[in-house]
N, C-alpha and C positions, 0 to 999 in steps of 0.2 A: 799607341795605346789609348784605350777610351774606356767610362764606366757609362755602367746603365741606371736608369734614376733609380732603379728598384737595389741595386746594390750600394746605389747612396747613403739612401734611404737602411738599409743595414745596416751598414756603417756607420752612420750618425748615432742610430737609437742604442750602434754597442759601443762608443766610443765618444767620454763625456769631454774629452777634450776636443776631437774634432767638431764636435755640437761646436765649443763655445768660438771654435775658429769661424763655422761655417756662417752664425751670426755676425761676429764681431767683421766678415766680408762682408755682408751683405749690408751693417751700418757704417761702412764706409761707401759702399754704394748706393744708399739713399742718402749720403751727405754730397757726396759726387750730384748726384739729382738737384739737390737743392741748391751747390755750390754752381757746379758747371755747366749743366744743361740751359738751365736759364740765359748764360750766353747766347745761345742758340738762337734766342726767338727776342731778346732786348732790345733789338733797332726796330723791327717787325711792330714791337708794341709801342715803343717810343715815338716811331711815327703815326702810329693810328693805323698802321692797315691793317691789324688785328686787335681783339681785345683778348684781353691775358686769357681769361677760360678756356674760349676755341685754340689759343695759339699753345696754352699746357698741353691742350690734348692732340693737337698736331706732331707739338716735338714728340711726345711719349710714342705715338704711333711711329715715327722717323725713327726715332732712337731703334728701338726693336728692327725695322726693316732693317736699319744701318749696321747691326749687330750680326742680323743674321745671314745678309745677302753677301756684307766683305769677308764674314767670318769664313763663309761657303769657300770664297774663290781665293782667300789671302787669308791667311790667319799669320801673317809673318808678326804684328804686333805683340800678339797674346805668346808669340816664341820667345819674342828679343826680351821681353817683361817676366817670363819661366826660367830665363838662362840668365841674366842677369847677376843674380849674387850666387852664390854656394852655401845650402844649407844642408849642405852633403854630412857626415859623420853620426852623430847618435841621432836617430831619427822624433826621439820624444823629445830632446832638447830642441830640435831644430822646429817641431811645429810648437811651441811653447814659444820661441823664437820669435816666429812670424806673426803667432798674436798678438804680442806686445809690441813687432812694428804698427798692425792694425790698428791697437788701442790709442796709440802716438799721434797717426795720422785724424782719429776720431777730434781728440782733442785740440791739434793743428787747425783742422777742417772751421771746425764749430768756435772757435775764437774767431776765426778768419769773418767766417758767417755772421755772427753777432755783430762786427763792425761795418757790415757790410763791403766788405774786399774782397774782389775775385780770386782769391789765388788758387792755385795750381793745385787741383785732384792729383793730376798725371805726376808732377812731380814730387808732391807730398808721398804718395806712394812709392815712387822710386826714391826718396830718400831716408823712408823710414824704414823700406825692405833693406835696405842697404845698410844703416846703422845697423839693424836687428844683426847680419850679417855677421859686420864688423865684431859684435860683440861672442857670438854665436863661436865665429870660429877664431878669434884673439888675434888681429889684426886684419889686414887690408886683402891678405890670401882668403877673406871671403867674398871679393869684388868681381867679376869677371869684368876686365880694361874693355875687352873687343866688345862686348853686349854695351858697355856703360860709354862708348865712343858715339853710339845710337844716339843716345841721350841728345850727348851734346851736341852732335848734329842738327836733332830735330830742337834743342832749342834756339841755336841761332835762326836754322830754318823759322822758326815761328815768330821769332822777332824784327828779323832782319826781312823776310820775305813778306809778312804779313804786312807791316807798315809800307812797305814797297810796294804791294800790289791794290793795297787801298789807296794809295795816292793816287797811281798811273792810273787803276780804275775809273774813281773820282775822276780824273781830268778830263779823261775819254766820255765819260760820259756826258759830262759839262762842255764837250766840245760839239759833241755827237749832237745835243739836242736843244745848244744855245737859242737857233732860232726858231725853236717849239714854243708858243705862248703854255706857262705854267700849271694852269689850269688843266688842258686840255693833257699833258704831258702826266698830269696825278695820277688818275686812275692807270694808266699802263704799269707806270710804274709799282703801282701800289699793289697790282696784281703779280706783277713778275719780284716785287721782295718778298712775300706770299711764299712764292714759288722756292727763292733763292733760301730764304730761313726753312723751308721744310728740309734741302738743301744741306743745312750747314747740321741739322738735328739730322739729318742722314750721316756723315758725317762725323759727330760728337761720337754716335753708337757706335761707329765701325771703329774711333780711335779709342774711347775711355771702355766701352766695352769690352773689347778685347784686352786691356789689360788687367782688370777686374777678374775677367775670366779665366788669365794665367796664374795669376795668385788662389784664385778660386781651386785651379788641378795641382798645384800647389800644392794646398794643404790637403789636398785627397789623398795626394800622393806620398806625402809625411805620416800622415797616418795609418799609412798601409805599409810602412818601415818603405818605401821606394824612394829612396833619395837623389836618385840618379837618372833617372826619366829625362831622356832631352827630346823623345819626339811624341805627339800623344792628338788625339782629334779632339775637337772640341763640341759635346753632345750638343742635340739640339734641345733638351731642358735646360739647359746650364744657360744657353740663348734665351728663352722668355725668362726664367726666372731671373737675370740682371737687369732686362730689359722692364719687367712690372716692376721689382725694387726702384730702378733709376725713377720709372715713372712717378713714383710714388711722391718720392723726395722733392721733384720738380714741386708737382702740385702743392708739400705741404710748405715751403719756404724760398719759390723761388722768387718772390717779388721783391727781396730786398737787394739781390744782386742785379736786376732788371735794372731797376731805378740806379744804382751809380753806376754801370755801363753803359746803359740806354737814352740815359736823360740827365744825368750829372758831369758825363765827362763831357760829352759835346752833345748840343744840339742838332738832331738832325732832321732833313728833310728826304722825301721818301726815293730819289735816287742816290742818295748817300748813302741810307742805310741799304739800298739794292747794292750799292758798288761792296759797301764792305762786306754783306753775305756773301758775294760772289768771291770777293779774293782770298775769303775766308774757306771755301771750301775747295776753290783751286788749292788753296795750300796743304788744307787736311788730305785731299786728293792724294797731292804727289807723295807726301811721307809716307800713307798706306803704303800707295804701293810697293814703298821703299822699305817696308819696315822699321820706320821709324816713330820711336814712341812721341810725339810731340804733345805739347799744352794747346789742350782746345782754348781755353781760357785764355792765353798770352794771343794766340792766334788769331784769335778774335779782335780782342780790345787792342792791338799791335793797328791792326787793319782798319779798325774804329777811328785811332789818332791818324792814321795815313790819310782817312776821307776829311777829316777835320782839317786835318793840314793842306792840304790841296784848296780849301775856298781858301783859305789864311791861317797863318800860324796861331794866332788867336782863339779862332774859335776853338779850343782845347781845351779844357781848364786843366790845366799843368797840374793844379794844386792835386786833384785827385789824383792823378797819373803818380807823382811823385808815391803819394800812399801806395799804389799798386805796385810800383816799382820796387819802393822797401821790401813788401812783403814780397815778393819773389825772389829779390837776393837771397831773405832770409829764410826761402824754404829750405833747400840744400840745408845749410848748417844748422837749423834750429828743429827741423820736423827729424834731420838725423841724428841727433843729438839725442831727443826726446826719446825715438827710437831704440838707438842703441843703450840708454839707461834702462830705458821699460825692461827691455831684452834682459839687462845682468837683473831687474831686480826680480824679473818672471823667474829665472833658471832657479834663483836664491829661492824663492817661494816655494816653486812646485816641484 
């Protein structure tokens, strides 16, 4: 099943609650922008082989390729993130629902932000659709186990694998071109992280995107009383329009997540931050294919401390890691908390 923008478009201007959903998606995906994409391109600028402007509009252009090229050949992401919870039964209560997981995650995001802490889009949104759920249908029979298995796959995957392959990376490379005098070794390198960050903003799109866009047919489909939709394409407006929102987001705030991934937790030199783009995207890589929803964000900065930790345990600065680490235990429970409150107090309102 698929809509056409022209019947979207109908639908929004007759339908003031899908209006307020279809916003309240789209300011979670400019908070996504500002929060996660920034990952993408943080080693790239921390080392100097780009400056922030051209490196915004590199990711912005990646993101969109990355959106629309996996979304073509795998859209298994934007499925596992549609089937996920049950928001099956009265259909007006269920997209009332899912706005007030959205509003959850808005405010989750935008704390996160202000402090400058990367945390987790991917999982903010699977925790807050979830609560919403929980509340939605009065316990846990609004979970689906086998979709939310994904989850947890893809987040050991992105922590356990990321740190892993930034190290191995790191070594390899430090072994690969020990006896290259440093100088002469910059510029290759600085070209090929270039490369590898376009890379990992190829990447971001194909994982944060697509889940964005399952929530997105979501609430199309709440709105049109279809509850039950488990297989559906994914138009190609529904691709640019997440892809200029994320752009957008990057551009207006993404330098404060830069600076404490890029340059706060560990200092890098520009075949570190080449190794960590690279295992960063092998890792995004394999989950696609797998349909699995993983944290661009853990993926990343997981991979970050693995290059750090390969010259020496030291070079890390723990102290921020610790911060990041807080904040992602406590997305689970505190962004689905938020969630599932929002949810009983939306149903009570409207």
């Amino acid at each position: 099943m698929t809509i056409t923008f022209i019947d979207f478009l109908g639908q929004v201007i007759a339908n003031p609650v899908l209006l307020v959903t279809v916003l309240l998606t789209l300011g979670v995906v400019m908070v996504n922008g500002w929060t996660d994409a920034p990952n993408a391109i943080a080693t790239c600028i921390s080392t100097r082989s780009m400056s922030p402007r051209p490196a915004i509009i590199m990711a912005a252009v990646f993101n969109f390729l990355g959106i629309l090229v996996m979304t073509a050949f795998n859209a298994r992401v934007a499925q596992t993130i549609f089937n996920m919870v049950d928001f099956g039964g009265d259909s007006g209560n269920a997209l009332i629902a899912l706005c007030a997981a959205l509003f959850a995650i808005v405010i989750w995001a935008v704390a996160a932000w202000w402090f400058g802490i990367p945390t987790s889009e991917s999982h903010a949104l699977i925790a807050g659709v979830s609560g919403a759920a929980i509340a939605l249908q009065g316990g846990i029979s609004g979970i689906n186990p086998d979709e939310w298995m994904k989850v947890i796959y893809g987040l050991l995957l992105s922590l356990l694998l990321g740190f892993g392959s930034g190290w191995l990376i790191a070594k390899l490379m430090a072994l690969i071109c020990k006896r290259i005098d440093r100088k002469k070794a910059y510029s290759p390198f600085r070209y090929a992280q270039v490369s590898a960050a376009a890379g990992m903003a190829f990447m971001h799109g194909a994982q944060d995107g697509q889940k964005f866009m399952g929530i997105f047919l979501l609430g199309i489909f709440l709105s049109r009383g279809q509850a039950t939709v488990s297989e559906f394409g994914v138009p190609i407006w529904l691709t640019i329009l997440i892809s200029l929102v994320m752009a957008l987001g990057t551009s207006i705030g993404g330098m404060r997540i830069i600076k404490s991934v890029g340059m706060d937790m560990v200092k890098l030199e520009t075949y570190q931050g080449f190794s960590a783009d690279l295992a960063s995207v092998i890792c995004l890589f394999l989950a696609s294919s797998q349909g699995l929803p993983v944290s661009t964000t853990h993926t990343k900065t997981t991979a970050i401390m693995g290059v750090g930790a390969a010259k020496r345990i030291t070079s890390v600065n723990w102290g921020i890691v610790k911060e990041m680490l807080l904040a992602w235990l406590l997305t689970f429970p505190g962004c689905g908390l938020i969630g599932y409150l929002m949810a009983l107090l939306f149903m009570r309102i409207f």
